[in-house]
GUKELUM-126305 format. One record per residue (C-alpha): chain; residue number from 1; x, y, z; residue in three letters. Coordinates in Angstrom, 3 decimals, padded with zeros to 6 digits. Last residue first. Example, Ala and Ser with C-alpha at 12.3 -4.5 7.8 and 13.67 -1.06 7.14 Angstrom:
2
  mol  seq         x         y         z  type
    A    2   013.670  -001.060   007.140   SER
    A    1   012.300  -004.500   007.800   ALA
END
This chain:
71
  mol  seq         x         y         z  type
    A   71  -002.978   000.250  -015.464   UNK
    A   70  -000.721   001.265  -011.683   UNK
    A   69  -002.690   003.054  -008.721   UNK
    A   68  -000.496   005.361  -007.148   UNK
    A   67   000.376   004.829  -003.240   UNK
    A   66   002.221   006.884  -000.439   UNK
    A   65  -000.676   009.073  -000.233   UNK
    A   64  -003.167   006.064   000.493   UNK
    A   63  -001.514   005.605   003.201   UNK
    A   62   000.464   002.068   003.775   UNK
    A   61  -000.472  -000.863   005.690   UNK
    A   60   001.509  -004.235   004.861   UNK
    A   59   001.328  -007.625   004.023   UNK
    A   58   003.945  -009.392   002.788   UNK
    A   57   004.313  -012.823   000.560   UNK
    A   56   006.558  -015.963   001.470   UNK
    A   55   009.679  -017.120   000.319   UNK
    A   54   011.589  -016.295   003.714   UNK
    A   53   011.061  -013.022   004.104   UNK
    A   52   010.824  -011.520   000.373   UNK
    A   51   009.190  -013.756  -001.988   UNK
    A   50   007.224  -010.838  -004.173   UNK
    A   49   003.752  -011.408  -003.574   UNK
    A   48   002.975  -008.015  -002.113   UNK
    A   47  -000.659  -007.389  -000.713   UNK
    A   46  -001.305  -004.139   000.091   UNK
    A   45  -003.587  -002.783   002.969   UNK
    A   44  -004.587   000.494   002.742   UNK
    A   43  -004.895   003.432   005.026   UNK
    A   42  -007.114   006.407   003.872   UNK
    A   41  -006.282   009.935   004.186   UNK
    A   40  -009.575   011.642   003.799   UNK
    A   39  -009.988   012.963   007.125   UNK
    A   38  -006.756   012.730   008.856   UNK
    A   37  -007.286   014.385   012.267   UNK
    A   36  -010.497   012.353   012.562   UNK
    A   35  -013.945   013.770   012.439   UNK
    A   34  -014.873   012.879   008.905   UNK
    A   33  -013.525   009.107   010.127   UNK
    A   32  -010.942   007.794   008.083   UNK
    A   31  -011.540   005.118   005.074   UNK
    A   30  -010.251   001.661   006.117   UNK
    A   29  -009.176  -000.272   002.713   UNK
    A   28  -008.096  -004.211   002.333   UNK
    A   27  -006.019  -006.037  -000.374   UNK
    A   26  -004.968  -003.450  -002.385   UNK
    A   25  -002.640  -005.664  -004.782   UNK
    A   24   001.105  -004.413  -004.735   UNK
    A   23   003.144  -003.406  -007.888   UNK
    A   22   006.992  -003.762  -007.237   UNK
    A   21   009.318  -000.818  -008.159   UNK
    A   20   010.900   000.254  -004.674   UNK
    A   19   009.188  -002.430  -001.995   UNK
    A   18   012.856  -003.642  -001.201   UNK
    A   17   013.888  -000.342  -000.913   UNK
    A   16   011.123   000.750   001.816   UNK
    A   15   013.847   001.415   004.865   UNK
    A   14   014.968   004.347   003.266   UNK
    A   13   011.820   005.489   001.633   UNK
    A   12   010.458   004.606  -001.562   UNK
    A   11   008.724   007.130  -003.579   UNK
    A   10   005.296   006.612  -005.340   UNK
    A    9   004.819   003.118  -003.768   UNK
    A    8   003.012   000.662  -006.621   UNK
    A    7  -000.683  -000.023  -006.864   UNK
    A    6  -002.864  -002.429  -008.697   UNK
    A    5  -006.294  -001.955  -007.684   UNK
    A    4  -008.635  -004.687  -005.739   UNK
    A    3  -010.121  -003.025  -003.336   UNK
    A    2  -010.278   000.422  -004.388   UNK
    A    1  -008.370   003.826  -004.826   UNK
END
């Protein structure tokens, strides 16, 4: 995964239904540290334009486990 991808959630949780379906653009990516607990889980942060909140866009961090990149 790379700045830049297309990515959608692979399984929405509970309080993620609003985020169920929509492709997000990976915005920003923060690799983890070889000696962190969670080597080679990165965190990415996706870019959804989809007008929720107010009419505006959403930012969030997810793992890069909770994310497949979308063609």
């Amino acid at each position: 995964m790379k700045v830049g991808d297309a990515v959608k959630l692979k399984k929405a949780k509970a309080y993620q239904l609003a985020l169920d379906g929509l492709v997000g653009i990976v915005v920003e990516l923060v690799s983890t540290a070889p000696n962190d607990v969670r080597y080679g889980e990165d965190i990415c942060r996706i870019f959804w334009g989809h007008g929720l909140f107010g009419g505006g866009v959403d930012k969030s961090w997810r793992r890069s486990s909770e994310l497949e990149v979308v063609a």
